[in-house]
C-alpha positions as CSV (number, residue, x, y, z in Angstrom):
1,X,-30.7,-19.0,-17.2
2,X,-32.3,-16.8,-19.9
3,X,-34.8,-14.6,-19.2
4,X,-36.7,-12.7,-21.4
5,X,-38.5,-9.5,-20.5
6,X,-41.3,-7.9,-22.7
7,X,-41.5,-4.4,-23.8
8,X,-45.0,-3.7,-24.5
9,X,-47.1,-3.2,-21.0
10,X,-43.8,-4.0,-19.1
11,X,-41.5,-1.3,-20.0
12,X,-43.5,0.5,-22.7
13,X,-46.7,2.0,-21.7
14,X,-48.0,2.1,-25.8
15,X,-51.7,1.8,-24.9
16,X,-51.8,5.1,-23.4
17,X,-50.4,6.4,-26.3
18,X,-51.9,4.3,-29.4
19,X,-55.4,6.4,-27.4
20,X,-53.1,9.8,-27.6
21,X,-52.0,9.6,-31.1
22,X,-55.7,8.4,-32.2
23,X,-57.2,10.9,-31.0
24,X,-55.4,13.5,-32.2
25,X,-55.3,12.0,-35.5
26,X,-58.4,10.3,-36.4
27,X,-60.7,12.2,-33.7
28,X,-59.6,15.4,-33.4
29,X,-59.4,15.2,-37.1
30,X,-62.4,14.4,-37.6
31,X,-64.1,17.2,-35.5
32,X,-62.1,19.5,-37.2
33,X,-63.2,18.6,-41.0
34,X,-66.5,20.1,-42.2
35,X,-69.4,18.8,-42.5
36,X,-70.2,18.0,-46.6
37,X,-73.4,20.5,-47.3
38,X,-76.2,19.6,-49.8
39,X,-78.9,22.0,-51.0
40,X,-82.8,21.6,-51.0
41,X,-85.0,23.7,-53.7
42,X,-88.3,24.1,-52.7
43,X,-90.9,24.3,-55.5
44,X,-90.6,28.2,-55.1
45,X,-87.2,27.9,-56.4
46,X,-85.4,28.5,-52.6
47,X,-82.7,26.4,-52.1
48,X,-81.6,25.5,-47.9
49,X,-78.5,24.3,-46.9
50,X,-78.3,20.8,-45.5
51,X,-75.5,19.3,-43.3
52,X,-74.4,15.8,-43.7
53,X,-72.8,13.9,-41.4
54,X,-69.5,11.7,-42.3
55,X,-71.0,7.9,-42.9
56,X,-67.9,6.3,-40.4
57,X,-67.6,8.0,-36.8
58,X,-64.3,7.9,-35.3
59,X,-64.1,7.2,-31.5
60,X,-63.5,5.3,-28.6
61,X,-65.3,2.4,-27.9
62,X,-64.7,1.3,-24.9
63,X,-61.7,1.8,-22.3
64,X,-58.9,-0.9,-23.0
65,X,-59.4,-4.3,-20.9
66,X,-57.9,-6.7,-23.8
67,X,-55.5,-6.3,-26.4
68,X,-58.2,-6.7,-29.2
69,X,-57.7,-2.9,-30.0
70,X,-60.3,-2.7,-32.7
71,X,-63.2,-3.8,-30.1
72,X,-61.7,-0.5,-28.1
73,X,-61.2,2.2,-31.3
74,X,-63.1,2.3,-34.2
75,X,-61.6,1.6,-37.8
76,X,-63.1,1.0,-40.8
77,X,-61.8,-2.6,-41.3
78,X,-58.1,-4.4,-40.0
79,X,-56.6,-2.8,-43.4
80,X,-56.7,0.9,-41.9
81,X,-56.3,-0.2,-38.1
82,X,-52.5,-1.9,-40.0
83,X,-51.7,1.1,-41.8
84,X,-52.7,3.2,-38.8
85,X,-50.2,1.7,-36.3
86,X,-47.6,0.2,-38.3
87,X,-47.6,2.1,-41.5
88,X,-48.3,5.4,-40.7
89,X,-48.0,6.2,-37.3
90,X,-45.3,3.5,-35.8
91,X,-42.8,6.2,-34.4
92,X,-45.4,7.8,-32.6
93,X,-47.1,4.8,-31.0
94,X,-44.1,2.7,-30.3
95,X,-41.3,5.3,-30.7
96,X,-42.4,7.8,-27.9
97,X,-44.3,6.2,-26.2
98,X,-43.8,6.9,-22.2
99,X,-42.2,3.9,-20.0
100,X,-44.5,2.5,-17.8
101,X,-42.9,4.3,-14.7
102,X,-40.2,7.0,-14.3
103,X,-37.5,4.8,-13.0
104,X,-38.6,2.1,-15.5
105,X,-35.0,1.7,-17.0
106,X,-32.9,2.8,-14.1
107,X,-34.7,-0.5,-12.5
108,X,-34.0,-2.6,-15.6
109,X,-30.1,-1.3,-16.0
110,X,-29.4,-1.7,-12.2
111,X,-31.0,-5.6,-13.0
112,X,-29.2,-6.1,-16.2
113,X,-25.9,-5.1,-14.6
114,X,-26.4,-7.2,-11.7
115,X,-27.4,-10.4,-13.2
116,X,-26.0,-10.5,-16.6
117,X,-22.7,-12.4,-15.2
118,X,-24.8,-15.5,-14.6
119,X,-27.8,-15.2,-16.3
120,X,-28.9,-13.9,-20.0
121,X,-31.0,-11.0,-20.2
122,X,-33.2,-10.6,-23.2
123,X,-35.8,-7.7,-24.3
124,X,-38.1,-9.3,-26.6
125,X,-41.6,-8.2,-28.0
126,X,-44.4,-9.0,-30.2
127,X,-43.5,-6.4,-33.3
128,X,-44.2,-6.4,-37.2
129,X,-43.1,-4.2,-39.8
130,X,-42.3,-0.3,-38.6
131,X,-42.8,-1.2,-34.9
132,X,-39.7,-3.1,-34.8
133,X,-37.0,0.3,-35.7
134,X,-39.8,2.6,-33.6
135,X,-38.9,0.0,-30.8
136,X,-35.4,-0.2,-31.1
137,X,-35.8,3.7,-30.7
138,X,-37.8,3.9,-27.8
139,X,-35.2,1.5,-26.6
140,X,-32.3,4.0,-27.2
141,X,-34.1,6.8,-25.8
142,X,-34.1,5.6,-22.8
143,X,-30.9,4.4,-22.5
144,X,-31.4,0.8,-22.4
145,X,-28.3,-1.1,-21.8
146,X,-29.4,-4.9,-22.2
147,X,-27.6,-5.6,-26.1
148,X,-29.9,-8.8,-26.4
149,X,-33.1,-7.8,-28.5
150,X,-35.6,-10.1,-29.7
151,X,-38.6,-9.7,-32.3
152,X,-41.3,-12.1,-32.2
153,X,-44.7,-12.6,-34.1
154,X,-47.3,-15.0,-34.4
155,X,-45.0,-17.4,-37.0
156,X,-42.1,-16.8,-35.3
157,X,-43.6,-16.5,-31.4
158,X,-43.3,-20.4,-30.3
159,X,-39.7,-20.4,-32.0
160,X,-38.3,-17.5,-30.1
161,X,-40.4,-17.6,-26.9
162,X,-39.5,-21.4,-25.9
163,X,-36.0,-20.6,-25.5
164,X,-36.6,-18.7,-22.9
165,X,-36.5,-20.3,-19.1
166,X,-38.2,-17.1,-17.5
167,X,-40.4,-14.8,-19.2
168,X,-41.6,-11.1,-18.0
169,X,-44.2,-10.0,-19.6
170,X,-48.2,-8.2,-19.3
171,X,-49.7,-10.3,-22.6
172,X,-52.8,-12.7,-21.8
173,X,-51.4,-15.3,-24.7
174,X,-47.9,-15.2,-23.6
175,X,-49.2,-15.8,-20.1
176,X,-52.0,-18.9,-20.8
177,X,-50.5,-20.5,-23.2
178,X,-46.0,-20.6,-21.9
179,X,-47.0,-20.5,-18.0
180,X,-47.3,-24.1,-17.5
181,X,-44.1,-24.5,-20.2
182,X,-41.3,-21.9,-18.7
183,X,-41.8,-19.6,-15.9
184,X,-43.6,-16.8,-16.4
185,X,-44.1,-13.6,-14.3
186,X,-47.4,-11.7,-15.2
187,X,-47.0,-7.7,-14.8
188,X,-50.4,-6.2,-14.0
189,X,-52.2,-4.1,-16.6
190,X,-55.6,-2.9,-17.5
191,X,-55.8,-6.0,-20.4
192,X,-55.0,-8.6,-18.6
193,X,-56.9,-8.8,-14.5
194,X,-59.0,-11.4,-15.3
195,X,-55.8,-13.5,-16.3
196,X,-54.3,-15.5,-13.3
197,X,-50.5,-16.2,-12.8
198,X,-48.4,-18.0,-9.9
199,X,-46.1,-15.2,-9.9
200,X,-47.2,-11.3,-10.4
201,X,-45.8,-8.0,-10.2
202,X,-47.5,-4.4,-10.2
203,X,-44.6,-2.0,-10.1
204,X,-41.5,-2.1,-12.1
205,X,-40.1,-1.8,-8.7
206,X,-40.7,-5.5,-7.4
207,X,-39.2,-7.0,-10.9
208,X,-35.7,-7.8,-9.5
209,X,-37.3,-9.2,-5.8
210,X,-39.3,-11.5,-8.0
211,X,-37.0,-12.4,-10.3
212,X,-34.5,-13.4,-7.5
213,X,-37.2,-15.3,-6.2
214,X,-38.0,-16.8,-9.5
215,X,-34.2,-18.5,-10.0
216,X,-33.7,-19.2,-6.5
217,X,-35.8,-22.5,-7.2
C-alpha cells in the first residue's frame, strides 16, 4: 500500500509561524516606521505639524479557521501575500517552522521503520517555488528518515495525489474532494472543524493506531 502523509498541519505547524514571521515583519514594522508629517500655515504665517497615517494598515484579521490566509492577514493584493511567503520570507515560514508536537518525528520514524517493509511511505505537500527547498529543510532538521518526498500543486495535485491508497493529511480540499476516492485520514486543525471525515486523528500520537486500523481492511 502507499500511503502518503502531508506536511503542512500534520507534521509542520506553519500557521503558527506564517502569524510569527508577519508580525514581526509587516506589523511590528509597521509600528516602528514613522508617521509621514505635513505642515499647516495659518494666515499669520505659523506653520503646525500634522501627522499622517500610512494609507494600508497591516494586521490580523481574524484568527485562522480556513486556509484562505488573505481573509485572516491583510496584504495589499495576492502579488505581495506571493512575494511575502514564497519569495521573501519561505525559509522562515516553511524552514523553521515548529512540528506540530515535540515527538512529531520520533512518531513518524518509529512508523516509517516499522511499516516501510510492506507498505510505501511518502511525505508529500502542497508547495510552489521557495517553499519546496525551505521544506526539504525543515525536513532535515528534524531528522526525517522517510527518503520518499513528493511536491504537489494545483496542476500537478490530482496527478500525484491519486496514486496514493491512503492519504494523512489536515487540508479541507484534500479531504472533500479524495475521501470518497482513496482513504483519507483527517488530522484536526483550527482550518478545518467544520470538515467531516470517517477517520480522524488529533494527536500525532494516534497516527500509527489509525493507520493500522486503516490497512487492516
Amino acid at each position: 500500500m502507499k500511503i502518503g502523509i502531508e506536511i503542512n498541519g500534520v507534521l509542520r505547524d506553519t500557521i503558527l509561524k506564517f502569524r510569527q514571521v508577519y508580525e514581526k515583519v509587516m506589523i511590528d514594522t509597521q509600528d516602528d516606521e514613522n508617521p509621514s508629517s505635513t505642515f499647516q500655515i495659518d494666515m499669520s504665517g505659523n506653520t503646525e505639524e500634522e501627522q499622517t497615517k500610512p494609507s494600508f494598515e497591516y494586521k490580523i484579521i481574524s484568527d485562522v479557521n480556513s486556509l484562505d490566509l488573505m481573509s485572516h492577514f491583510s496584504f495589499r493584493d495576492e502579488d505581495e501575500f506571493f512575494s511575502f511567503m514564497y519569495e521573501e520570507h519561505p525559509m522562515e515560514i516553511f524552514g523553521h517552522s515548529p512540528s506540530t508536537e515535540m515527538l512529531t518525528f520520533n512518531i513518524l520514524n518509529d512508523l516509517y521503520l516499522e511499516l516501510r517493509d510492506k507498505h510505501e511511505i511518502h511525505i508529500i505537500s502542497d508547495e510552489i517555488n521557495k517553499s519546496k527547498p525551505a521544506s526539504l529543510f525543515f525536513l532535515s532538521k528534524f531528522g526525517c528518515l522517510v527518503e520518499h518526498v513528493s511536491f504537489y500543486n494545483e496542476i500537478t495535485k490530482n496527478d500525484v495525489l491519486s496514486k496514493f491508497d491512503l492519504i494523512v493529511t489536515s487540508n479541507p480540499d484534500v479531504i472533500i474532494n479524495y475521501g470518497d476516492k482513496i482513504d483519507v485520514i483527517k488530522f484536526d486543525t483550527c482550518y478545518n472543524t467544520n470538515i467531516n471525515s470517517k477517520n480522524s486523528i488529533s494527536s500525532i500520537k494516534d497516527l500509527k493506531e489509525k493507520i493500522k486500523k486503516c490497512l487492516e481492511f
